[in-house]
N, C-alpha and C positions, 0 to 999 in steps of 0.2 A: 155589921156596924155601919151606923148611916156616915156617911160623911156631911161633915156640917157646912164646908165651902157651897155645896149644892144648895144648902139652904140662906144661904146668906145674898142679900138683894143686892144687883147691879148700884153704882154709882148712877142718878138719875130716873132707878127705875124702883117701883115700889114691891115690884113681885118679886121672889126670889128664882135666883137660875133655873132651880128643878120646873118651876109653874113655866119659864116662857120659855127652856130649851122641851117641854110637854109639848106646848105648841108648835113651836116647828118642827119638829119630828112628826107628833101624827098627820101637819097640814102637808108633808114632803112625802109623810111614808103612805098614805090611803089616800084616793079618791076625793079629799072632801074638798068642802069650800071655806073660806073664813067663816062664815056664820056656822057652819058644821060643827069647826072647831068650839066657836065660840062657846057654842050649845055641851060639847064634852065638857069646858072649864066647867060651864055651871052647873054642870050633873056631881061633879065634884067641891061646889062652895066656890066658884074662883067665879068673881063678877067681873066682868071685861068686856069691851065694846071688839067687833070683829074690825075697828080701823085700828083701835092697837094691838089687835094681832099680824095685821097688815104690817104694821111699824118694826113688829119684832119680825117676821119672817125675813124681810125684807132685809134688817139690820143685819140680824144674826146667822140667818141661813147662810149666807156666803163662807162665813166664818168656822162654821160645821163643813162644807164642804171643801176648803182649801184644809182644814185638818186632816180629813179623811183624803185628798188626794198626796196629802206630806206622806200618808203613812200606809199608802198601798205597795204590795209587791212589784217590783218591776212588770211593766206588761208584757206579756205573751208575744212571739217574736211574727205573730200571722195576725193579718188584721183585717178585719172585713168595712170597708167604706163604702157610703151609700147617701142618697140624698132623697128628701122630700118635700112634698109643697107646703107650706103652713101658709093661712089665709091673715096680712094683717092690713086692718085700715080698709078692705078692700080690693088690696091688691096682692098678686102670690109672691111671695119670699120662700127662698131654698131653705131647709135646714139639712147640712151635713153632719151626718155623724161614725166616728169611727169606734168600734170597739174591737176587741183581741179576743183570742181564740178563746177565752173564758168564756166569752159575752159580758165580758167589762165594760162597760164607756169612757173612752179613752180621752175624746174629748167632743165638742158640740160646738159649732157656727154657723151664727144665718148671716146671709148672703142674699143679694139682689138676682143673682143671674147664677146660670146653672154653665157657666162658659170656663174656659179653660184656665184665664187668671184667676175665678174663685176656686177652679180644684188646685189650683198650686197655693194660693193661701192658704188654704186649708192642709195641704200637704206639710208645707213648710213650718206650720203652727204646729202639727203633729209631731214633727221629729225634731224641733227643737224642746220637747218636753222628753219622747220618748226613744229618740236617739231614730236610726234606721233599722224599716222592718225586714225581715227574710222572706216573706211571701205577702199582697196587698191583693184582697181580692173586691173585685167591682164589679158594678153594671156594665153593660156596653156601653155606657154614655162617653163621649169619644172624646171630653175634655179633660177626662183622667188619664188616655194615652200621649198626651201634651204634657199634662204635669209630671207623671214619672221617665219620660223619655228627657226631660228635662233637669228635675230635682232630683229622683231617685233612679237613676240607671240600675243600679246591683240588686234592686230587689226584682222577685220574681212574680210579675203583674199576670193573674190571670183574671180575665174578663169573660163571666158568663151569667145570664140570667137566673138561673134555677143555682147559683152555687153562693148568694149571699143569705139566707135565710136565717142566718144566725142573729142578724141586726136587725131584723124584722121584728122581735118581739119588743127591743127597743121603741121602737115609731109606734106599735099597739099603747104603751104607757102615754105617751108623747099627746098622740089621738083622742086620750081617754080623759087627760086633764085640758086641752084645749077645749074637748066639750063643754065641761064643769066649768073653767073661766071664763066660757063664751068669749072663746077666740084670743088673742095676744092682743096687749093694746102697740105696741110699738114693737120693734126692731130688737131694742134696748131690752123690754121687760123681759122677750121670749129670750134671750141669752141670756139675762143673769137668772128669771126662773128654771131655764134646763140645764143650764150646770150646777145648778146648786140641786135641783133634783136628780137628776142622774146620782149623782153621786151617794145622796144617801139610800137611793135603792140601791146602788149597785152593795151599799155595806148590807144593808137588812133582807137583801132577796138572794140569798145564796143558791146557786144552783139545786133544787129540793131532790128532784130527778135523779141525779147522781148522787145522792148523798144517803147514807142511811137515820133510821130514826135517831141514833144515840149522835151521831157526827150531826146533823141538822141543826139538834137542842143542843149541841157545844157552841155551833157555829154562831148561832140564834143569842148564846148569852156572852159569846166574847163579843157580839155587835155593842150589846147592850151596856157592857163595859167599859168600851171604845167610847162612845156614846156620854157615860158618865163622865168620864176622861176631857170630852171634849168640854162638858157643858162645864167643868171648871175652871176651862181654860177661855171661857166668854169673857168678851171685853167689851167694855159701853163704848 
C-alpha cells in the first residue's frame, strides 16, 4: 500500500516528499553531482533545475541525518579516532573523525590545527553524545595523548599506526566526494555536508562482508523503510 503522506507536497514546495526526499538520498547515497542528480529526476518526468536540488539537499539533508542519528543503537564501547587534511580556499584544514567498532561514524569535525586543544574538542564533542569509551584507538599524533590524559583518564588509549584501519575506508568516501565537488567551499559547507553524509551511508552501506545474502537484502529494505519513515516526517 503506497502511503499517501509521501505523496503529498511540502508547504512552500511544489514537489511532493517522495520526488525531493529521491534527491537527497541518491545525491548523499552515490558519488554524484547535483546535475547527476538532476539528470536522474528527468530520466524519470521530474523537471528541475540542479540549484533547487542544491536547496533541497541542503534544507532537508540535515534533517534525514539527525533522524537517523535519534535512531541508531548505542555505539560500540571501542572507537577508532583519526584525522585528515582536506584542502579549503587553499589552505589545509583537519577533518577528525571518530567511528566504533562497527565502522559507524560517530561523529565529524573540521578544525584549523591538528594541536592538542582540537583533539580535546573533538574528544569532548564525542562523549557528550556518546557518553565514555572503554578502549580509543589513534595515531601516534601526540595531541591525542593530552587530550585523554586530561578528559578521558579511564579509557584504554592505544596508539599505534598500523591498528586504525577501520576508519580508513571512512576518509576513501570523504576523498571521493571532495573530488566530485571539486573541493569544500568553506569550513562550514564541509561539516554540515559530512554529517549529513556520513550518516546516511552509515544507514544504506551495512557491513556487506559480514553479512550473508538473505541478512544483507533485510538489512537493505529495513533501510529503505527507515528512509520512508523519515521522508514523512520532512518539515519545510
Amino acid at each position: 500500500m503506497i502511503d499517501l503522506s509521501l505523496m503529498l507536497p511540502l508547504k512552500g514546495y511544489r514537489f511532493p516528499r517522495s520526488v525531493i526526499a529521491y534527491a537527497v538520498w541518491s545525491y548523499y547515497r552515490f558519488n554524484l553531482s547535483l546535475r547527476d542528480v538532476e539528470d536522474l529526476l528527468a530520466e524519470r518526468g521530474v523537471t528541475v533545475s540542479y540549484e533547487t536540488i542544491r536547496v533541497w539537499v541542503d534544507r532537508f539533508g540535515p534533517q534525514m541525518a539527525s533522524q537517523i542519528r535519534r535512531d541508531r543503537p548505542p555505539a560500540g564501547n571501542k572507537w577508532h579516532i583519526d584525522e585528515m587534511v582536506i584542502t579549503i580556499g587553499g589552505e589545509p584544514r583537519w577533518l577528525w573523525r571518530a567511528v566504533d567498532d562497527r565502522g559507524d561514524v560517530l561523529e565529524i569535525l573540521v578544525q584549523k590545527r591538528p594541536n592538542a586543544d582540537a583533539a580535546r574538542r573533538f574528544l569532548r564533542k564525542l562523549m557528550r553524545r556518546w557518553g565514555q569509551p572503554r578502549v580509543v584507538v589513534t595515531d601516534k599524533l601526540r595531541s591525542y595523548d593530552v587530550a585523554f590524559r586530561t578528559d578521558c583518564r579511564s579509557a584504554d588509549h592505544r596508539s599505534h599506526k598500523r591498528l586504525n584501519n577501520r576508519i580508513e575506508a571512512s576518509h576513501r568516501h570523504t576523498r571521493r566526494r571532495e573530488k566530485i565537488m571539486g573541493r569544500f567551499k568553506s569550513a562550514g559547507h564541509a561539516q554540515r555536508f559530512l554529517a549529513t553524509h556520513d550518516q546516511i551511508v552509515t544507514l544504506f552501506r551495512p557491513k556487506r562482508h559480514r553479512l550473508s545474502a538473505r541478512s544483507f537484502r533485510h538489512s537493505r529494505a529495513d533501510a529503505f523503510s527507515l528512509w520512508a519513515d523519515y521522508t514523512a516526517n520532512l518539515a519545510a
